[in-house]
C-alpha positions in Angstrom: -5.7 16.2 21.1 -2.3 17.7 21.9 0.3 17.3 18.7 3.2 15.8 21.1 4.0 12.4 19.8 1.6 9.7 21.0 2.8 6.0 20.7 1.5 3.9 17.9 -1.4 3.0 19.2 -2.7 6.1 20.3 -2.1 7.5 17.2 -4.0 5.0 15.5 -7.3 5.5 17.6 -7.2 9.0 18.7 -4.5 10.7 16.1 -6.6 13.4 13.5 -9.9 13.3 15.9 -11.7 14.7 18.5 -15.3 14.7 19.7 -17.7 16.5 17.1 -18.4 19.9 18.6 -21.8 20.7 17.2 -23.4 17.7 19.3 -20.3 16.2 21.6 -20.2 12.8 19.0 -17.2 10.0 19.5 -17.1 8.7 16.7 -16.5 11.1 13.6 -19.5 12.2 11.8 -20.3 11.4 8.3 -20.9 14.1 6.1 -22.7 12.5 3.3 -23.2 15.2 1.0 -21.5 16.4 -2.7 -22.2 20.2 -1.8 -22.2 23.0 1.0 -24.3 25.8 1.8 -22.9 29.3 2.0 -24.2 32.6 3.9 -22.9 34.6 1.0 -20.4 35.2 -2.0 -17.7 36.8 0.1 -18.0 33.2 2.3 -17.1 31.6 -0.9 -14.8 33.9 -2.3 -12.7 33.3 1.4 -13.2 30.2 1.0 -12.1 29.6 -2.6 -8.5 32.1 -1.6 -7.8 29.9 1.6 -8.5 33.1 3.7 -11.1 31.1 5.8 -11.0 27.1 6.2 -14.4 25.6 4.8 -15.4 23.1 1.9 -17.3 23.9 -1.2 -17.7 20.6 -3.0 -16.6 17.0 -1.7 -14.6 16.2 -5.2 -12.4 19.3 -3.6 -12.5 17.8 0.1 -14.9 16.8 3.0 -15.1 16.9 6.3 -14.8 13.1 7.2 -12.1 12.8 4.4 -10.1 15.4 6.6 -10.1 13.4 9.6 -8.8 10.4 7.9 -6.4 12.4 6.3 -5.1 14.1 9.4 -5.2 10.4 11.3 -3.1 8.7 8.3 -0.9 11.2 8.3 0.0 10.6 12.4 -0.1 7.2 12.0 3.0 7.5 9.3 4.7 10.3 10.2 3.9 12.4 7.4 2.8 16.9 7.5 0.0 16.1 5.6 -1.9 12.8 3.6 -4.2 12.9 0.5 -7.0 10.4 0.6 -8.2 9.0 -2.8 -10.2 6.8 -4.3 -8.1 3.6 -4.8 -4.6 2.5 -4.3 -4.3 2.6 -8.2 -5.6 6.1 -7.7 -2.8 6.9 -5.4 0.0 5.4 -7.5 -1.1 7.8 -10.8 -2.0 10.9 -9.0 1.6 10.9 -7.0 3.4 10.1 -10.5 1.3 12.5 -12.7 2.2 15.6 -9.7 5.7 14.6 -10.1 6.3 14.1 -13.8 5.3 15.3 -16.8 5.5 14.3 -20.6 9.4 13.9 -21.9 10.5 13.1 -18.2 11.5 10.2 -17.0 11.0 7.6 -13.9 13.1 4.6 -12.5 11.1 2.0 -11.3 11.8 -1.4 -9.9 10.8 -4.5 -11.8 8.8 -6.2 -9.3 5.7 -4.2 -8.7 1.7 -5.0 -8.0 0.1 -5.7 -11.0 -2.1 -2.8 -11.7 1.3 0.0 -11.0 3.3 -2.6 -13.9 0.3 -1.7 -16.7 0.5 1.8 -15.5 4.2 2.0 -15.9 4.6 -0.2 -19.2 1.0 0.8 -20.8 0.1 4.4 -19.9 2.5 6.7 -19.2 4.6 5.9 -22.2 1.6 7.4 -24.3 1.7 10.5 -22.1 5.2 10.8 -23.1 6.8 9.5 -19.8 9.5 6.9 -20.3 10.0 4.1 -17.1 13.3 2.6 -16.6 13.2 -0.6 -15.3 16.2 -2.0 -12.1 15.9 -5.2 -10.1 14.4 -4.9 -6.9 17.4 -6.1 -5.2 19.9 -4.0 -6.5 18.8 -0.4 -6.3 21.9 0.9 -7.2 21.3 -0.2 -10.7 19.1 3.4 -11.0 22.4 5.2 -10.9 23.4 4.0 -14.3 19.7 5.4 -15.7 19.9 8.4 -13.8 19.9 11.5 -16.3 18.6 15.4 -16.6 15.0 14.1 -17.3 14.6 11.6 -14.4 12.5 13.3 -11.6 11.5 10.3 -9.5 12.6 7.0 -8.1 9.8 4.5 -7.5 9.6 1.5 -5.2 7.7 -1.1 -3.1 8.9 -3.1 -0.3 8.3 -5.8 0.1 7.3 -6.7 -3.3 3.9 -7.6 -4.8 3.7 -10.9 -4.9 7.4 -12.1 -4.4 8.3 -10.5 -0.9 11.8 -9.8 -2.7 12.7 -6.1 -0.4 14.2 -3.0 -1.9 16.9 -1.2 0.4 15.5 2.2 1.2 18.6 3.4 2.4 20.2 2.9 -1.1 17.4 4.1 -2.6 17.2 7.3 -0.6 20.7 7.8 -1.1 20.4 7.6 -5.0 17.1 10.3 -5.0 19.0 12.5 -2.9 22.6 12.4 -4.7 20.9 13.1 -7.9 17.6 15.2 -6.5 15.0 13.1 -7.7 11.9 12.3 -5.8 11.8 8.6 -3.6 8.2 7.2 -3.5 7.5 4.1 -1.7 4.4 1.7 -1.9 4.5 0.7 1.8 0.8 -1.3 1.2 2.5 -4.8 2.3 4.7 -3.6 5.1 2.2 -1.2 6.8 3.1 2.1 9.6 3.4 -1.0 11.9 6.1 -2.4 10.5 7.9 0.2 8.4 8.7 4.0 8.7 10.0 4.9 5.0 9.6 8.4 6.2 12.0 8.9 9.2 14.5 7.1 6.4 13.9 9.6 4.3 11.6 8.4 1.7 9.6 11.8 0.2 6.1 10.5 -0.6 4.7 7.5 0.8 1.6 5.8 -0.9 -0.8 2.7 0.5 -3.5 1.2 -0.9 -5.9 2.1 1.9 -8.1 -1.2 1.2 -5.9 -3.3 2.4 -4.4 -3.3 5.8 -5.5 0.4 6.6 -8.6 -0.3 6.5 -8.8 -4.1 7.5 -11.6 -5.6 6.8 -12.5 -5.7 3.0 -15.2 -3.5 3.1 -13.3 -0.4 1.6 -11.8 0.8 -1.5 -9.5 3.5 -1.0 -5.5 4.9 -1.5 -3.3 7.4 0.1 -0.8 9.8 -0.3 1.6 11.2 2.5 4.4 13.7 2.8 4.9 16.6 2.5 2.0 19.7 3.1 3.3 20.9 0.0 3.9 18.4 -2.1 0.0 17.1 -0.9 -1.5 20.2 -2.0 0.0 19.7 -5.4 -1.4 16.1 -5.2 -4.8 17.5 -4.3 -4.3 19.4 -7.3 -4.6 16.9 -9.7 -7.0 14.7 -7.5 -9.3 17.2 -8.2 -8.7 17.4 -12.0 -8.6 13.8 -12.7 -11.4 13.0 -10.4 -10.7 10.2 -8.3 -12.1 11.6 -5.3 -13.3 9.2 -2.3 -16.7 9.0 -0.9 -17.4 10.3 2.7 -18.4 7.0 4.0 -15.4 5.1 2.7 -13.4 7.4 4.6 -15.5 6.7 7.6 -14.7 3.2 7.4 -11.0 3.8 6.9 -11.2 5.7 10.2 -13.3 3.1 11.9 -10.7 0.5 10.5 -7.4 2.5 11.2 -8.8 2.5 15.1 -8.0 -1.5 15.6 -4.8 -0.9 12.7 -2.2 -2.2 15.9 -3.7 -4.4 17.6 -4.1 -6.6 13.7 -1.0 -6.1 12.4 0.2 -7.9 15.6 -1.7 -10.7 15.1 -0.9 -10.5 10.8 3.0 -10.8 12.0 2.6 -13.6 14.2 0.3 -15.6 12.2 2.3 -15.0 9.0 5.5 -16.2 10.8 3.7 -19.3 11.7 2.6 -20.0 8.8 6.0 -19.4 6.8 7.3 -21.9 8.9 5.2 -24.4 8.7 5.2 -24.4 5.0 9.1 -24.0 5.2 9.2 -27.6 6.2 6.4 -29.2 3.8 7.5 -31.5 1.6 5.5 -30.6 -1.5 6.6 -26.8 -1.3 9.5 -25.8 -3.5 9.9 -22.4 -1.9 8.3 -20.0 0.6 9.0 -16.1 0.4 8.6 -14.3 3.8 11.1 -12.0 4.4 10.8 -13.1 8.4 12.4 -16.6 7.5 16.0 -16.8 8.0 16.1 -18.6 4.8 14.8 -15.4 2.9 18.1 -14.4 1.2 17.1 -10.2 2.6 16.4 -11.4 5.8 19.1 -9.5 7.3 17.8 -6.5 5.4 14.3 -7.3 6.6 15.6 -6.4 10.3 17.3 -3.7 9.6 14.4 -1.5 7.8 11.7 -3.0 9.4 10.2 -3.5 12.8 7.9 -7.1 11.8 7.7 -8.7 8.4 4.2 -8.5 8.1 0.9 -10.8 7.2 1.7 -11.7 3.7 3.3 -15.2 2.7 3.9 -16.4 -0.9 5.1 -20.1 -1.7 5.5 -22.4 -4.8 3.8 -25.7 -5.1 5.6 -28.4 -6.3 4.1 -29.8 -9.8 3.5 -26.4 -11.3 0.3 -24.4 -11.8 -1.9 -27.3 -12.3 -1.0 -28.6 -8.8 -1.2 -24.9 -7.4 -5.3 -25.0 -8.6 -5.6 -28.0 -7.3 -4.6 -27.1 -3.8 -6.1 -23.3 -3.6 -9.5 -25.4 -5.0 -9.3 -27.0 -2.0 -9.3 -24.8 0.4 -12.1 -24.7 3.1 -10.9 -21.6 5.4 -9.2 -19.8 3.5 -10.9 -17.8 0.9 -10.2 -17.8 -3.1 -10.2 -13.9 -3.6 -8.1 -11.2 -4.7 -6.8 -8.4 -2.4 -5.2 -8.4 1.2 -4.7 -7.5 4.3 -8.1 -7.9 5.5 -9.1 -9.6 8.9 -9.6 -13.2 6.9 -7.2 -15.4 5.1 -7.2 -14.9 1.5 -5.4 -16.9 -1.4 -4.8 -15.8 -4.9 -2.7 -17.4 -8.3 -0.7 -13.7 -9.4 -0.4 -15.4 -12.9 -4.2 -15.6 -12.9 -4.9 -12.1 -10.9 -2.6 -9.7 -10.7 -0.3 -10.3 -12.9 -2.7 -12.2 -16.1 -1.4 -10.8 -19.5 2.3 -10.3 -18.6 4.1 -12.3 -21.1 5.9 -15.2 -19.1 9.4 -13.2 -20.0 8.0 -10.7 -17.4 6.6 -12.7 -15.3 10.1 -14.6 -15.3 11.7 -11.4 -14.6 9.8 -10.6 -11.4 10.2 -13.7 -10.2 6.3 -14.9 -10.4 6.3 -18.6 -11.3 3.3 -20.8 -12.3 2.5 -22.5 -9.4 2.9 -19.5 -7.0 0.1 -19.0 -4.4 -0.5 -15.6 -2.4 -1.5 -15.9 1.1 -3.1 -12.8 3.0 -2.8 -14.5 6.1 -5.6 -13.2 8.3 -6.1 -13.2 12.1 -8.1 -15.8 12.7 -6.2 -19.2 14.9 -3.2 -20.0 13.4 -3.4 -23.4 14.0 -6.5 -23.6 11.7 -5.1 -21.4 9.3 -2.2 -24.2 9.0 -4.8 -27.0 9.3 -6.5 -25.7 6.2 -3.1 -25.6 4.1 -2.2 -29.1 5.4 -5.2 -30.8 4.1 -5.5 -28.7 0.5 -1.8 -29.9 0.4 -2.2 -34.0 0.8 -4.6 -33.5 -1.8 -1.2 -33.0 -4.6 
């Protein structure tokens, strides 16, 4: 496939692939194996030097992990993409590339879960030190900003508040004081936001979700950079959190339909948002494609849709929140997201249980809080399902 630009689309079905040319095969083979065969030692030696192109071990890299890599990286824009085991995975092997004991990262305050333990528990006993700014003032990091800061790291929209970070500011602040800008663009998707042709350096996703579509897959992934991917690879291999051939298969077979959903995620989404906008029993709704949000305006300048996550707040606190997620018929009680059905978690209960409530009030995550992954199935049953879990409160 030629390397001119392709629309969206395209990219997503065709980028990274073409027909296997031992037997003429569509669809991308998987090479289920840990090892490979070799003529002889001076194959592996040119192998091993990068004088030849070829693959000695699938911790190192596979064939079918390859293909996904080159399709994620056309889908975002990026030289080159690192696949990996998790999103976790991702987060910590982009940090740990970029930052080394007695350095120093700026972080903002709202972030998933998993990446706040990471930030607050582990790297401080590697001797890495996190700041901490708001999510919607950036330009707080200025103030932290000193000789041992090497990178600036943010998501947008936020996990689970949908509070958005200005990646123009932020950009501007990495560049002014030559740190490294990584985003978590997991909730907005390629579809909906280019972090790279804004500037961003490394882009990470937690492949499980939308990428992959259909919560079947655990996976993460790192693009930017050929370089600074190689250096990621690096410490992928070291630390080994390595994917498996046939997840990457199914994050190609998922990336494939990757437009076509997010369409239907945005439009549900907004429908939904709205609909709970105007319940009575809701004492807030955060969807950054509401005019209400207070970033809306920022929502349409950095991104193209405002994609298939809603939060909201029930009215009575978290005892009335469990009492309407219990109910739920449709939708289903699970953590995760962006998969092709509606899922609904508590973040005080999931991704966020053991933050003290101080954090918790920091971030924005209240006690009767419910995340939506709004999936694509009819919106008008999706709403149906919330109306009647709501009369139950």
């Amino acid at each position: 496939m030629s390397q001119r630009r392709y629309g969206f689309s395209t990219r997503c079905v065709r980028g990274g692939e073409t027909p296997d040319p031992v037997t003429g095969s569509v669809a991308t083979p998987i090479h289920q194996t840990s090892t490979f065969h070799f003529e002889n030692m001076d194959e592996v030696r040119s192998v091993e030097e990068g004088l030849k192109e070829g693959y000695t071990y699938t911790r190192w890299g596979n064939p079918t992990q390859t293909v996904a890599e080159r399709k994620l990286a056309a889908i975002e824009g990026g030289e080159d993409a690192l696949l990996v085991s998790s999103g976790m995975a991702a987060v910590s092997t982009t940090i740990l590339s970029l930052v080394q004991a007695g350095e120093e990262v700026i972080a903002t305050r709202t972030l998933y879960g998993g990446t706040l333990h990471l930030f607050q528990s582990l790297l401080p006993r590697m001797g890495i030190k996190v700041h901490f700014v708001d999510s919607e003032n950036v330009t707080q990091a200025e103030k932290l900003v000193n000789e041992k800061t090497k990178v600036i790291y943010f998501e947008t929209p936020t996990n689970p508040t949908l509070s958005l970070v200005d990646i123009a500011e932020a950009v501007r602040i990495a560049k002014e004081n030559n740190l490294t800008s990584v985003i978590d663009n997991t909730f907005a998707t390629p579809y909906n936001q280019h972090p790279l042709e804004m500037g961003v350096d490394v882009v990470i996703h937690s492949a499980t979700k939308y990428l992959a579509g259909h919560d079947d897959v655990t996976a993460g992934v790192i693009i930017g950079k050929r370089l600074f991917c190689a250096l990621a690879r690096a410490v992928m291999v070291h630390m080994g959190s390595c994917i498996d051939p046939f997840a990457a298969y199914l994050l190609i077979r998922g990336l494939k339909t990757l437009d076509v959903r997010m369409e239907r995620h945005n439009k549900n989404a907004l429908e939904v948002a709205r609909f709970l906008e105007n319940h009575k029993k809701i004492n807030r709704v955060y969807y950054p494609g509401l005019e209400s949000h207070p970033q809306h305006k920022l929502a349409k300048r950095q991104m193209s849709g405002f994609g298939g996550m809603v939060t909201f707040d029930v009215k009575g606190g978290m005892e009335a929140a469990i009492n309407v997620i219990d109910r739920f018929q449709l939708i289903l009680r699970a953590v995760s997201l962006g998969g092709v059905q509606s899922l609904a978690c508590m973040p005080v209960l999931t991704s966020h249980i053991g933050h003290p409530p101080e954090e918790l009030a920091k971030a924005g995550i209240t006690m009767g809080m419910i995340r939506l992954s709004v999936g694509i199935e009819s919106a008008e049953d999706i709403i149906q399902d919330l109306d009647q879990a709501l009369s139950s409160i």
